[in-house]
N, C-alpha and C positions, 0 to 999 in steps of 0.2 A: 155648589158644594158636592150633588151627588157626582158631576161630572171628575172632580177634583178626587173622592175620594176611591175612584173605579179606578184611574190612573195611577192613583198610588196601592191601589192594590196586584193591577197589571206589574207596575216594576218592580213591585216586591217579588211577587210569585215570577217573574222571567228572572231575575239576580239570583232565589234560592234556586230553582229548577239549574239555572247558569251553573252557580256554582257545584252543583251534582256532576258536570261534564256532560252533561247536555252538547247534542252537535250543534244547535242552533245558537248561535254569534252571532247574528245580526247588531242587535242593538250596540255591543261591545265592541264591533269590528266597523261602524259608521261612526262611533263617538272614535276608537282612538284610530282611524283614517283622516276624521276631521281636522287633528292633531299632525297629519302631515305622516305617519307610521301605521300604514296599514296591517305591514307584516307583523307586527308585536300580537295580532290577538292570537295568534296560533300557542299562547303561552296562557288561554283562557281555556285550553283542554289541558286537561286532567291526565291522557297517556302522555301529550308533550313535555309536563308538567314531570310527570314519573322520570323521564328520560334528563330533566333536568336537576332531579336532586340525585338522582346518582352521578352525575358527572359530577357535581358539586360532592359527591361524598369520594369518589375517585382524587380529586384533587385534593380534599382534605389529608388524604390519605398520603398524596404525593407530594405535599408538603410536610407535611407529619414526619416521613420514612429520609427526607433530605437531610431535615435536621439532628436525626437519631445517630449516637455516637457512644465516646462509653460516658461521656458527659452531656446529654441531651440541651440543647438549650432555644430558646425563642419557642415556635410553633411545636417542637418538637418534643421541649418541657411539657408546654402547657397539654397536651395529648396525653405523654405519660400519669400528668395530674389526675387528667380525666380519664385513663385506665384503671389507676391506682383506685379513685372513687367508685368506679362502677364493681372492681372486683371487693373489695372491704367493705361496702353499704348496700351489694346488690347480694352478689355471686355468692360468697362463702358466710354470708350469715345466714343464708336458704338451701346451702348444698352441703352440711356439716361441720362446717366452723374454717378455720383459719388453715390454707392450705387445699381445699377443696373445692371442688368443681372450677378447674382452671381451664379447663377443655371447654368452658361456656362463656369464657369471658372474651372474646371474640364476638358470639353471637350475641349479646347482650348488648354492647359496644354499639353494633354497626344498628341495631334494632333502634336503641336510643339516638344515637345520630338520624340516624333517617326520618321517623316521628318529629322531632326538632326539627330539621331544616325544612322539611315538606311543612311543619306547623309558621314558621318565622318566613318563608318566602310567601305561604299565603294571606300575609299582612302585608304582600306591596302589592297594589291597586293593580298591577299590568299580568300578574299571574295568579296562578287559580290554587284554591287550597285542596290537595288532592284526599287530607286526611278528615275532609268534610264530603267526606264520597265513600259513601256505604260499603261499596267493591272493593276500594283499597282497604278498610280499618279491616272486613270479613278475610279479603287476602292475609291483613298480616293475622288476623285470630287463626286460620289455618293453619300459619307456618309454626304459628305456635302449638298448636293442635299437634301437626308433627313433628315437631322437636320432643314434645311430651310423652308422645307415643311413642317414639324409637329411641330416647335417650333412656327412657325406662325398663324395656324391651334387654336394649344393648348393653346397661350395667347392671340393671339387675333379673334380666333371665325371664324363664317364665314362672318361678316362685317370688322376684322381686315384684313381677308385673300383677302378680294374684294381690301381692300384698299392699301395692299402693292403691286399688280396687276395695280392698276387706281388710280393714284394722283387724287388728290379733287381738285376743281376750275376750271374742265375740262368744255366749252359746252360738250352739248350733242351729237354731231355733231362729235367731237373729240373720244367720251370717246371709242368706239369700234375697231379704229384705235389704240387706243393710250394701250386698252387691250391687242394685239393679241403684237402691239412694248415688252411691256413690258413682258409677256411670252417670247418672242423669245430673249431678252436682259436677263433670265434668268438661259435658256439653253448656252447661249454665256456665260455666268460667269462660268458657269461649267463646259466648255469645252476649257477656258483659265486655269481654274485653272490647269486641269489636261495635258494641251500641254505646260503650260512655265514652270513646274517643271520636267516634263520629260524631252524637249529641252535643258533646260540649265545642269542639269546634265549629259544627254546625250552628249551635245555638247562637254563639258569640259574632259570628259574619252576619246571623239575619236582627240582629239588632242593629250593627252598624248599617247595611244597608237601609231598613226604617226610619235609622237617622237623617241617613244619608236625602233616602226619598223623600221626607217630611219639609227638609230646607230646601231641595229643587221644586216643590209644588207651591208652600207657605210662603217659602220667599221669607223675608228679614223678622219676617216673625214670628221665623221658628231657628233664631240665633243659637239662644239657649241650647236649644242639641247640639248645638255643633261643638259647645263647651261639654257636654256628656261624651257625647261621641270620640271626643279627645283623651279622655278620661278613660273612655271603656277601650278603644285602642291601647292605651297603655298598660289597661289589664290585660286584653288579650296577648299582649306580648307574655307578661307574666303566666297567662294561663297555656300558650303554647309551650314554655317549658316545664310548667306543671305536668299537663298531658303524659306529655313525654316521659317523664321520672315516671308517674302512678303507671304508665302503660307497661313500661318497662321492670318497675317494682314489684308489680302483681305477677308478669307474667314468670320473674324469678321464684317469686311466692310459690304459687303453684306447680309450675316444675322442677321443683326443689321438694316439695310435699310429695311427689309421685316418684323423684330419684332415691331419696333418703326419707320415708314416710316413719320413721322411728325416732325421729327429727321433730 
């Protein structure tokens, strides 16, 4: 049993270490060689991985733009769908109402795509989930970090940019305290965004992995997981697009509160 239970602690700790993008492949690159496709583990790193949901969002893109017409139809409807939603439930209910902030729906768009696909390709067995990789979620809290800081800067000046820092109607007495709060409440925004999308994709693969290891060491008498297992894959499906909205929701929220803090 202790030998049993060291092993499965082994392949838990190399799958989550793995799925971090870890260089080390062995175990992933002799199981799927054994299978006759050695070249497939290069799709167990995380930079490989990057390079392939952009291509995948390039093409979305290039089928998107084939079908755009003054009548959109097939792929190229269902995209408009999915603009029309991101600008009316995302954009202008966080950038002043109807007609506002249409210069971010763009960035919104491609943010929400990328989160989703890099979330839904890291539920097939042969590639790696890049948005369970600390590096990537802190990259995109960056970018969001800088969109915040320069879209604020850029429309509203340096009396816009005082004012999404220090609510108006402060005393005086307040306002330096209430400065340094609000800086420090905006490094917290950016380092929620990029620890609850790591977490929870994180969390969601080392469960299935547990599963996973439980019935290759138990053997037939640990069936029962494999019906959980199946189960909790089909939430994570659900939860890879969850991510994605909240990720993308929030980070409207908040730079929407720093463009139009009157709002």
């Amino acid at each position: 049993m202790k030998e049993r239970l060291a092993y499965f602690q082994q392949y838990v700790d190399h799958h989550v270490m793995h799925h971090e993008g870890t260089p080390d492949a062995s175990t992933f690159s002799e199981w799927i060689s054994n299978l006759g496709f050695p070249k497939l583990a290069i799709f167990h790193n995380d930079v490989v991985m990057l390079l392939v949901v952009v291509l995948v969002l390039c093409l979305i893109a290039f089928l998107a733009r084939r079908k755009i017409g003054k009548v959109p139809s097939g792929f190229g409807l269902l995209m408009e769908k999915y603009v029309i939603f991101i600008r009316d439930e995302m954009v202008e209910p966080n950038f002043g109402g109807k007609g506002q902030g249409r210069g971010f729906i763009p960035f919104f768009c491609t943010l929400f795509l990328f989160i989703l696909v890099s979330n839904l390709l890291g539920l097939i067995p042969i590639f790696s989930c890049v948005t369970g990789n600390i590096n990537v979620t802190g990259a995109l809290s960056l970018i969001f970090f800088g969109v915040a800081l320069v879209a604020t800067v850029w429309l509203g000046g340096a009396r816009g940019t005082l004012a999404a820092f220090l609510p108006g109607g402060l005393p005086w007495p307040m306002r330096p305290l209430m400065f340094v709060m609000e800086v420090i409440s905006f490094f917290t925004r950016t380092a929620a965004l990029m620890i609850r999308l790591f977490a929870n994709m994180m969390g969601g693969h080392i469960m299935l992995y547990i599963m996973a290891a439980m019935t290759a060491i138990v053997g037939w008498y640990a069936f029962p997981t494999v019906l959980v297992a199946s189960l909790l894959y089909f939430f994570e499906l659900f939860v890879a697009c969850l991510q994605a909205y909240v990720f993308t929701m929030l980070a409207a929220v908040f730079i929407g509160m720093m463009v139009h803090p009157q709002h």
